[in-house]
N, C-alpha and C positions, 0 to 999 in steps of 0.2 A: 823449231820455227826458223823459217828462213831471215836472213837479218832486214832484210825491206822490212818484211811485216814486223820487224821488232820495232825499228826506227818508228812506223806508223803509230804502233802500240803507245809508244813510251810519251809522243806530242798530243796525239788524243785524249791517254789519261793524264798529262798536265793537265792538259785544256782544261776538263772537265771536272778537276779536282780545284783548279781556280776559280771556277765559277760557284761552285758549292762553297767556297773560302768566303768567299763574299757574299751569296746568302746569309752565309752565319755572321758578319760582321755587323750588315747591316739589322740583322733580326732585332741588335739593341735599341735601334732607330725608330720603331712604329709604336708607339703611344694610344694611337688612336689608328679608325679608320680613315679617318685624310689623311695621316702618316701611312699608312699599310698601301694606299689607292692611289695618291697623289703626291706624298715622297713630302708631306708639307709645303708644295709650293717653292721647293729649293732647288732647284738644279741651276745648273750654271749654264753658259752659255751654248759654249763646245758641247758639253754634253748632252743638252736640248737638241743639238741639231744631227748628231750622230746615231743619238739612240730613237731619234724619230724615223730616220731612214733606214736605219739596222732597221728598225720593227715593223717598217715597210718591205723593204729590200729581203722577202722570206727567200728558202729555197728557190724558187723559182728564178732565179737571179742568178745563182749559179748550176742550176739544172733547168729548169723549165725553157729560160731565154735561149743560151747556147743552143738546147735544144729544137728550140724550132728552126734556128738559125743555120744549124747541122743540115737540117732536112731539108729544106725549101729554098734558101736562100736570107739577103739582106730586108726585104719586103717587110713581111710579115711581123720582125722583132723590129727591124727600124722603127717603122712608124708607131707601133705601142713604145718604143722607149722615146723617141720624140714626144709622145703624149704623155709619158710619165716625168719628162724632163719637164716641159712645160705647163704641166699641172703640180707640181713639188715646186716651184720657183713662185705660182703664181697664189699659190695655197698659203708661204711664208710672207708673201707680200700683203696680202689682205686680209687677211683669217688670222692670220696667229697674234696678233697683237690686240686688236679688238676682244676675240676670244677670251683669251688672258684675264683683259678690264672686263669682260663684261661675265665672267664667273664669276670673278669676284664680288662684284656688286650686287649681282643678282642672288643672293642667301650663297655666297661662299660654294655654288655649285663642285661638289667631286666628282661626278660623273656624265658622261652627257647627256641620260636621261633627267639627270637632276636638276640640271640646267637648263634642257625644254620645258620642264613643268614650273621648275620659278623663273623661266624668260615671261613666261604668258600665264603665270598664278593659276595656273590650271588645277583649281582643288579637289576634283574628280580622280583626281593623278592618271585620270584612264593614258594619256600622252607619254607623261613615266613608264607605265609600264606597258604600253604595245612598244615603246623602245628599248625599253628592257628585254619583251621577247625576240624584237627584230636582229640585237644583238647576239643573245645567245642560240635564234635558229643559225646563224651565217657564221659563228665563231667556231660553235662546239666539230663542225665537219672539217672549219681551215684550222683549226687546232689538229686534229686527228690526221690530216694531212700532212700537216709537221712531224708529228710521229711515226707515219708510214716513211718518211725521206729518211727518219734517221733509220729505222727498222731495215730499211733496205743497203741503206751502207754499211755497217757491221755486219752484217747475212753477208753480205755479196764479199766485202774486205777477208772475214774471218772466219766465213765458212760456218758460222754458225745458225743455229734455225730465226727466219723473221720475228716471230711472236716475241722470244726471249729478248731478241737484241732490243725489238722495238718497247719491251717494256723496261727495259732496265734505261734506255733513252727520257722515256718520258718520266722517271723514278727520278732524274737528276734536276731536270727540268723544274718538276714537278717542286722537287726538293730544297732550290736557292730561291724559287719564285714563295711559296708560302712562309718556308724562313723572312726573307727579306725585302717581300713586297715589294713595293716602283720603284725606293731609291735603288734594292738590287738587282729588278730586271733594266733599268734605266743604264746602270752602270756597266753589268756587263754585256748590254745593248753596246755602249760607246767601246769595249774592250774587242766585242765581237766587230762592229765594224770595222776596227782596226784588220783584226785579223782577216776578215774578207778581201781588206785589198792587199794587202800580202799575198792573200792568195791568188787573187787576180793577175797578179803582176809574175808571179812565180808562173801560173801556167802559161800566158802567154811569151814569159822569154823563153822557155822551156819548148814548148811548141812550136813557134818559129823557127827555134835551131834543127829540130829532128825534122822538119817541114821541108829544111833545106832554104831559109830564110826569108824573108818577107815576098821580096819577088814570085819567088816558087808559090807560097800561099796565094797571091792575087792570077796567077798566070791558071793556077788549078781553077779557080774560082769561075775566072773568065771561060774556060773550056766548057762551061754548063751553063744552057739557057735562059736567063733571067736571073741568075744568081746573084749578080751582085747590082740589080737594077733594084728601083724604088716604082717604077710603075707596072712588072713582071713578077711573078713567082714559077720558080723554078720547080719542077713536078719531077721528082725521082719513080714514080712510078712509069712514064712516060718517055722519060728524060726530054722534056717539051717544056718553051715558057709558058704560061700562061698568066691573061692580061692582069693585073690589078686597078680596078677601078676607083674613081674619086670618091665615090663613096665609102669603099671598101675601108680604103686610108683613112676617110672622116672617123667610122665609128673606132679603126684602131687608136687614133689619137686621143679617141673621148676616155679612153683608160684615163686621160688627167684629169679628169670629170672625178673619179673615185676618189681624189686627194680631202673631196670636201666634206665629204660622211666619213672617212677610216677614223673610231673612236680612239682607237691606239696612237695615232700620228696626232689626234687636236688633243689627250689627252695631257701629251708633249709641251703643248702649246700652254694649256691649261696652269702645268706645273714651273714653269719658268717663273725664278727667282726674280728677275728685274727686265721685265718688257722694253727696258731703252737698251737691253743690251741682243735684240733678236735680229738686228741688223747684219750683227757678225754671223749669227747661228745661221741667218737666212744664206748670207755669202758660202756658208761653209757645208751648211747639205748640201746644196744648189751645182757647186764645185763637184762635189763629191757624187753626187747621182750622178751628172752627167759624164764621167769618166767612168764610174764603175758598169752603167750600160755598156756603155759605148764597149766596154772590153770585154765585157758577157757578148754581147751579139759578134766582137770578132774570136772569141776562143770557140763557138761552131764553125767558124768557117777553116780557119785554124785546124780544127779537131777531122772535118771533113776531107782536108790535106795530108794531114797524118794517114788518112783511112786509104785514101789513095793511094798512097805511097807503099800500103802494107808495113806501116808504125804501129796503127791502131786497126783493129777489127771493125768491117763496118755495121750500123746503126741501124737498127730500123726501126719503125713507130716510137714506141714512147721509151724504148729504150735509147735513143739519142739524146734523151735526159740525162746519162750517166756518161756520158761524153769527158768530164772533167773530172769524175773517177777514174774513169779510163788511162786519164793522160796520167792522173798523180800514181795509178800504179806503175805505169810505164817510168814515171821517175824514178820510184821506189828501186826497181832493179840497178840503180846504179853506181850502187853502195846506202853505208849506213848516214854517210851528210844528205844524200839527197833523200834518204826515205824519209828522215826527218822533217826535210822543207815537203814532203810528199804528205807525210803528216800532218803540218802545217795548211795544206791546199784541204784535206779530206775536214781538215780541223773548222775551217772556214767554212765549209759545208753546213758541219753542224751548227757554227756560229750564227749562219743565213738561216737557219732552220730554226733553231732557239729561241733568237731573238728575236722573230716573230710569236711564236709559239707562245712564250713566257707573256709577254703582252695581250695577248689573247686571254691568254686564261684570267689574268688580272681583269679586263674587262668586261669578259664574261661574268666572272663570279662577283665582280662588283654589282652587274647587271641584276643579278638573283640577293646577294647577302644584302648590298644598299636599298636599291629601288625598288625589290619587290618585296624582301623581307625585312628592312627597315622600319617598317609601322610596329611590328610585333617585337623585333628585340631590341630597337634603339639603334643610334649609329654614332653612339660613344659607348665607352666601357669595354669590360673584359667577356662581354657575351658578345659586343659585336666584330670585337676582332676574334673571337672561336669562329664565329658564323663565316668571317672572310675566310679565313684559313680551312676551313671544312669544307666550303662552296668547290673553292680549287681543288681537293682531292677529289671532291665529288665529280666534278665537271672533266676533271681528267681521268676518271675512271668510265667516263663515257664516252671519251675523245677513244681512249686505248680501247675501246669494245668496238667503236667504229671503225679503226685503222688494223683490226685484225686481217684484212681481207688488201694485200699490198696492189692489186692491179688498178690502179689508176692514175692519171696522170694528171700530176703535181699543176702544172700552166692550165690546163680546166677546171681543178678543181679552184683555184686561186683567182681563175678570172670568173668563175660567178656569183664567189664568195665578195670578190672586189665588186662587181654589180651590184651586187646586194646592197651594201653599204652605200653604195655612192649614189644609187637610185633612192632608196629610204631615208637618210640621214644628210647627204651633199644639199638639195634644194633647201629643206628644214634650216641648215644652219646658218647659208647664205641671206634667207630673207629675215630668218631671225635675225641674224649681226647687221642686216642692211637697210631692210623693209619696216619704216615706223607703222605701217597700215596690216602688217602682216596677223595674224589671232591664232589662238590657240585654234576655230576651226580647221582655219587653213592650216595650219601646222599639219595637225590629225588626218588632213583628206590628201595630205601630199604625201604623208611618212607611209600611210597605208598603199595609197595606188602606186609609189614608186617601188617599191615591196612586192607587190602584186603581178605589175605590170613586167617584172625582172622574169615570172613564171612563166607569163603569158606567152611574152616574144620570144625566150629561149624554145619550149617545149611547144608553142602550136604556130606563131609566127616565122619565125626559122628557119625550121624546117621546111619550107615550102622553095626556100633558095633564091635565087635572082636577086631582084632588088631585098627583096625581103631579108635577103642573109647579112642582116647587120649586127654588130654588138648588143647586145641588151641593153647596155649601160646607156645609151645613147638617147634612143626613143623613151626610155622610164625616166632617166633625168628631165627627160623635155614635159613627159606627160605629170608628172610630181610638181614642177615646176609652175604648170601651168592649172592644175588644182588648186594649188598654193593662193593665186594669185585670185580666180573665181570666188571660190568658197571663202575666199577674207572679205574679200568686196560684198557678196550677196547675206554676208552674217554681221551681227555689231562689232562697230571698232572696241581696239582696245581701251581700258580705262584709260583717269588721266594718269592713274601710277601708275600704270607699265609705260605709257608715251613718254612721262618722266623720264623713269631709269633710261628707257632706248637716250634719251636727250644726255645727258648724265652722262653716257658712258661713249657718246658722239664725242662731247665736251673734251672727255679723259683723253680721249684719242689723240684729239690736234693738239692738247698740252702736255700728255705725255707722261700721267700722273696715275697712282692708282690710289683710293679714296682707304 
């Protein structure tokens, strides 16, 4: 074997041999199921705000983004990472701290179905578990998406066949997440983000230099029609700009709209050890997204410079996803330090992949072991933590059945997985944290038609184009929204106990206290 690939070899199996270290550490740690689910409510600061973003920040951040950014131009990934910027900033601002106070208050909620059903004492639990299913239809495919990115790096790195690589991927995954539950996906959530912006930083110095330096990259840039505009996208079929409309831009930025349903990111929230300390956490993802976009959407333009130049091979469709594999092989040829730091970028890859992935599956199988199977084995003891740890095998053996079939693309599947959520779950949680007049009706008639509605506009609205061709997310947040608000009004208020605790945990807020 050639020494690049040794160097790769040798940073990947740390990598991954660290992460499993830490599975097993923490396996001594889960007691119970709010230990296995919730990490006990302990995480610290820094690591609330790293491992929320890690478990946002999936693959597509270092493949999917670049990638669009490769093809089209600045347009298209701008304005979605402005709206992920400004939806992450504005999610820690008003969500995460209320949150926090008002799980706790409300029956010690661990999950977020558990929490819709004692926010609004919904004894029916029917609200519990249509959230239970909303989460497991929209996870179990962006789990299995995570598994095809890893599947496809190994195949593509080492030559070996997809199936294998991609299962012995999710085997590791699979393997530190049911060992050691949130506090170990949490943890090496914070260790992966690390290593993401290493990687970040490695490809783009890396890049620029064989680019032939900054200059050179914006000078390529400019040579192509709307490339590096915000109201044009650049058409490489054509080589023509073509316009981008205001609207266009509105539903890209409504991606920040999804910040408000991701169970995995308020789970984050959920678990923080001391809510007066979320201020730092807020400053410190907030930092940290907005530079790590910002340098995914410039290593496609970057990587498109390379292509030019006859550096890199050019891209097309959704193989401009692999843009950053591309480049870390290109480093690899130039000696055993750089395969290593080549290692380290391919490493980050995984890290972006994982540490969405591992979150997933914890929220999934909480979905099923807590909320839906809870009544029948309890959710303390030594049956309910087999049942969490069984759920995850389970759940990941349906992810890898899915992800058998590698041809799809990573930023599709992720942006309707992200709809999903943000339509179903985003309205719910706002008027629940916000709305004293809001009921478990309304809850019920929003979580369903934003759900619903994600179907409707992707597959019959859509497609029709023109004005019609907007984000999902967009029109289902508005339509969930505005059910919400109907159906609480035309149904009974809440009791006085639930107006209570809403009051209660208003209270907690401006003083800063948790009961």
């Amino acid at each position: 074997m050639e020494s690049g690939k040794i160097g790769i070899m040798i940073a990947i199996v740390l990598y991954l041999a660290g992460v499993l270290y830490i599975g097993y550490r923490y396996s001594k740690n889960n007691k119970n199921v709010g230990d296995f689910y919730l990490g006990g409510r302990k995480l610290g600061p820094l690591v609330t705000a790293m491992s929320a973003e890690a478990s946002d920040m999936s693959s597509w951040l270092l493949m999917g983004l670049p990638g669009v950014a490769y093809l089209s131009g600045i347009a298209d990934a701008g304005w979605t990472a402005l709206g992920l910027a400004i939806g992450t900033y504005v999610n820690w601002l008003i969500v995460a701290k209320r949150i926090r106070l008002y799980s706790h208050v409300s029956g010690n909620s661990i999950t977020l179905p558990e929490f819709f059903n004692n926010r609004y004492r919904d004894e029916s639990k029917l609200l519990l578990r249509i959230a239970a299913v909303v989460i497991v239809i929209f996870f179990i495919p962006y789990t299995a998406s995570g598994f095809a990115a890893c599947g496809k790096l190994f195949s593509s790195l080492f030559g070996v066949g997809y199936v294998p690589a991609m299962v012995v991927s999710a085997i590791v995954i699979v393997g530190y997440t049911t060992l050691g539950g949130f506090l170990a996906a949490s943890t090496t959530d914070f260790i992966q983000s690390i290593v993401m912006s290493i990687a970040l930083v490695i490809v783009l110095v890396f890049g620029v230099s064989v680019a032939g330096g900054f200059g050179a990259v914006v000078e390529n840039a400019r040579a192509l029609p709307g490339y590096l505009s915000m109201t044009s996208m650049y058409n490489p079929e054509s080589g023509a700009a073509t316009p981008y409309g205001a609207v266009t831009a509105a539903s890209m930025i409504a991606w920040g709209l999804g910040y408000f349903g991701m169970p995995h990111v308020l789970l984050r929230f959920m678990a923080i050890e001391d809510e007066e300390r979320l201020k730092l956490s807020r400053r410190v993802a907030s930092i940290w997204v907005v530079i790590s976009l910002s340098v995914a959407v410039l290593i496609g333009v970057i990587g498109l410079a390379m292509s030019k130049l006859g550096k890199l091979e050019m891209l097309t469709g959704s193989n401009s996803e692999t843009v950053i594999i591309k480049i870390a092989e290109k480093l690899s040829g130039y000696g055993i330090i750089p395969a290593l730091l080549a290692g380290v970028i391919l490493a980050g890859i995984l890290a972006s992949t994982m540490s969405t992935a591992d979150s997933q599956l914890l929220a999934a199988s909480s979905s099923v072991s807590s909320d839906l199977l809870g009544g029948w084995i309890g959710k303390n003891g030594k049956n309910s933590m087999i049942a969490a740890r069984v759920t995850v095998l389970v759940i990941s053996v349906i992810a890898v059945f899915l992800a058998r079939d590698p041809a799809s693309s990573v930023f599709d599947i992720v942006s309707f997985a992200w709809a999903g959520f943000g339509a179903s779950f985003g309205p719910v949680v706002l008027f629940a944290l916000f709305w004293k007049r809001s009921n478990r009706y309304g809850a019920l008639a929003g979580m369903v038609s934003g759900g619903v509605m994600i179907f409707v506009w992707k597959y019959l609205v859509r497609p029709m184009g023109g004005v019609w061709d907007i984000y999902e997310l967009l029109p289902a947040f508005l339509v969930a929204s505005l059910f919400i608000v109907i159906v609480s009004l035309l149904t009974p208020a809440p009791s006085r106990e639930i107006v209570g605790e809403f009051e209660q945990v208003q209270h907690m807020c401006q003083k800063g206290s948790v009961g």
